[in-house]
Structure formats: structure tokens, C-alpha cells
C-alpha positions in Angstrom: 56.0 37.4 -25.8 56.2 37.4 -21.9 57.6 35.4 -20.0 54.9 34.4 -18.7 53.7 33.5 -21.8 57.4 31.8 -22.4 56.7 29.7 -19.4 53.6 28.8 -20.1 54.6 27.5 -23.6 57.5 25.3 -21.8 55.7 23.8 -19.7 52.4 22.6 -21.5 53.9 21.4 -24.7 54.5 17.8 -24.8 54.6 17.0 -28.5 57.3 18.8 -30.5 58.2 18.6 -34.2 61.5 19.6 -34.9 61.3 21.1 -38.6 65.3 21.0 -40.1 66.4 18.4 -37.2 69.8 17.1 -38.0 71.9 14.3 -37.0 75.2 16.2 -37.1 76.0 16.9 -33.7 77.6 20.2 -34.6 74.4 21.6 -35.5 72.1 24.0 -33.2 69.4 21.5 -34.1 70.9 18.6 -32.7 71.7 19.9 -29.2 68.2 21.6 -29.2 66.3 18.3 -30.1 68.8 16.4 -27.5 67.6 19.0 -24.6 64.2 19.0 -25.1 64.2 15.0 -25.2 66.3 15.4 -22.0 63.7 17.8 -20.7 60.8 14.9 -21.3 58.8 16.3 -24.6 58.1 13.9 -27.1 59.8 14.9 -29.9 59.9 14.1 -33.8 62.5 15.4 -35.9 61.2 16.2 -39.2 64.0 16.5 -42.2 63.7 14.9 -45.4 67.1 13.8 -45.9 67.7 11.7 -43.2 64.2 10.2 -43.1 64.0 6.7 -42.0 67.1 7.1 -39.4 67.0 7.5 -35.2 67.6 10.4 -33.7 67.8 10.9 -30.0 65.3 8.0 -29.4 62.8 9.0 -32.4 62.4 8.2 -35.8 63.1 11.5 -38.6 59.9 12.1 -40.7 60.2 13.4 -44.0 57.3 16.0 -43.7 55.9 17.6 -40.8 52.3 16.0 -41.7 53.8 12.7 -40.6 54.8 14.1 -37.3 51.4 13.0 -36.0 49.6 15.2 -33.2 51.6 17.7 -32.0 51.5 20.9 -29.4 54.9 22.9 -31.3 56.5 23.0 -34.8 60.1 24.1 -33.4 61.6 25.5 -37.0 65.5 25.1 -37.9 64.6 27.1 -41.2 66.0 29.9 -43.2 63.8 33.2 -42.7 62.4 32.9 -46.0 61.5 29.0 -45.9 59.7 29.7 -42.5 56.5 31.0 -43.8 55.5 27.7 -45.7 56.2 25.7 -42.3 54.0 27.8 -40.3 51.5 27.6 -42.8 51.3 24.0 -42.9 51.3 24.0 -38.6 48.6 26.0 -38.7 46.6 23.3 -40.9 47.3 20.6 -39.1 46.4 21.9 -35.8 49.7 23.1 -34.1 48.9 25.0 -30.8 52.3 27.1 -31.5 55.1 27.9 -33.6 58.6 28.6 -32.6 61.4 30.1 -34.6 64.6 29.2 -33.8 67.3 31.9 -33.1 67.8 33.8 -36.1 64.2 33.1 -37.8 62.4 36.1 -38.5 58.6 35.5 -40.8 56.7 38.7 -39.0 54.0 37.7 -41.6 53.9 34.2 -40.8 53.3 35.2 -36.8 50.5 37.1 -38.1 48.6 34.3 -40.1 49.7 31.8 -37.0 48.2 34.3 -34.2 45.0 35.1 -36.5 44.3 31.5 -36.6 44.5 30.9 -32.7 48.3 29.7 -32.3 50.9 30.8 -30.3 54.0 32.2 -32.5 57.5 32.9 -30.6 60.5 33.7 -33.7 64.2 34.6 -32.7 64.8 32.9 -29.4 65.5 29.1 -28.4 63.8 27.2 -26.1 66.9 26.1 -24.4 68.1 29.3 -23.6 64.5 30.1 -22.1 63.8 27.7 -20.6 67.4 28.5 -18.5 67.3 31.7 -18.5 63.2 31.0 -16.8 65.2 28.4 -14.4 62.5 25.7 -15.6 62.7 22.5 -13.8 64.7 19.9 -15.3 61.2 17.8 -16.8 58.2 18.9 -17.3 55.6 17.0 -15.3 53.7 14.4 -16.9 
């Protein structure tokens, strides 16, 4: 993607599911889901295993379906898990999918871009969105 395309993505989203969010502040996940909430999105951690519990301000869901509307699935995934999260984004209306650093599904981006959505895999949207020198909130 561009960066253009990057910025674009950064700064229209407002509802983010975070799909592997943990509450284990030594995880990538954490700091990414902390940032974004800093940054103004609404965001929804989505991890089975601590469902129920708050995390930066939000309740974790236990499935992405429960996420309720949403503009990005932001995947915390192993490469070969990825593919089943984008294809359940895709149903429920996702405008885009982002892999986290390390997240690779080539196959997946195809099936998401076919249907319409956005797909970014390998990068994090905290380093982007510095490396873009985004303001720090979107705008309402």
C-alpha cells in the first residue's frame, strides 16, 4: 500500500477490533490497543480467554462477531490462523484488515481486496502512523 493509502486508513477508521488483544502488558498487543485508544479510535479487544475483563477502557469480546460495527479487524494472529479472521471481517462488513507485524496470509489479502476491503499485512499502525507524523487524535 501507499502511503497515501496508509494515511487514509489512519485517519478514517474509528472502530477497531483488536483480534488476539491481550492484557499482558509485555505483549505487542497491549501497547498497540493502548495507542490507538490514546489516538481516539474506539476499540474492542477481541480474545477468548480473557473475555468478560477491561481493557484500556473496553470490554474483551470472545469473538470478533461480538465486536459490533466496526471499520478495522487489527489481527495479533499467527500467519496461518489469519486467514479464518479475515474471512469472518469480510462477512461481517469490515472496511479493512490489518496484519500486524509479522502476519503474512497473501491469500487472505486477495479474498479481502476481491470483496471490496482494504488489506495492509506486515506493518503496525503505530509505527505508521509515526513514521506518517499523524496528529496525535484523529478528528471526530
Amino acid at each position: 500500500m501507499t502511503d497515501d493509502e496508509i494515511r487514509d486508513i489512519l485517519l478514517t477508521t474509528r472502530q477497531i477490533a483488536v483480534v488476539g488483544a491481550s492484557d499482558r502488558p509485555d505483549r505487542p498487543s497491549f501497547g498497540v490497543s493502548a495507542f490507538l485508544v490514546s489516538r481516539g479510535y474506539a476499540v474492542t479487544p477481541v480474545n477468548p480467554g480473557i473475555a468478560g475483563r477491561d481493557l484500556h477502557g473496553s470490554t474483551v469480546v470472545a469473538r470478533l462477531a461480538e465486536a459490533g460495527a466496526l471499520d478495522m479487524v487489527d489481527v495479533f494472529r499467527r500467519s496461518q490462523d489469519a486467514g479464518a479472521v479475515v474471512d469472518e471481517a469480510i462477512r461481517l462488513g469490515a472496511r479493512t484488515v490489518w496484519l500486524q507485524l509479522g502476519v503474512v496470509d497473501d491469500a487472505a489479502g486477495e479474498r479481502a481486496r476481491t470483496a471490496g476491503l482494504r488489506f495492509v499485512q506486515d506493518r503496525c499502525p503505530v509505527i505508521e502512523w509515526r513514521r506518517l507524523g499523524l496528529p496525535s487524535r484523529i478528528v471526530a
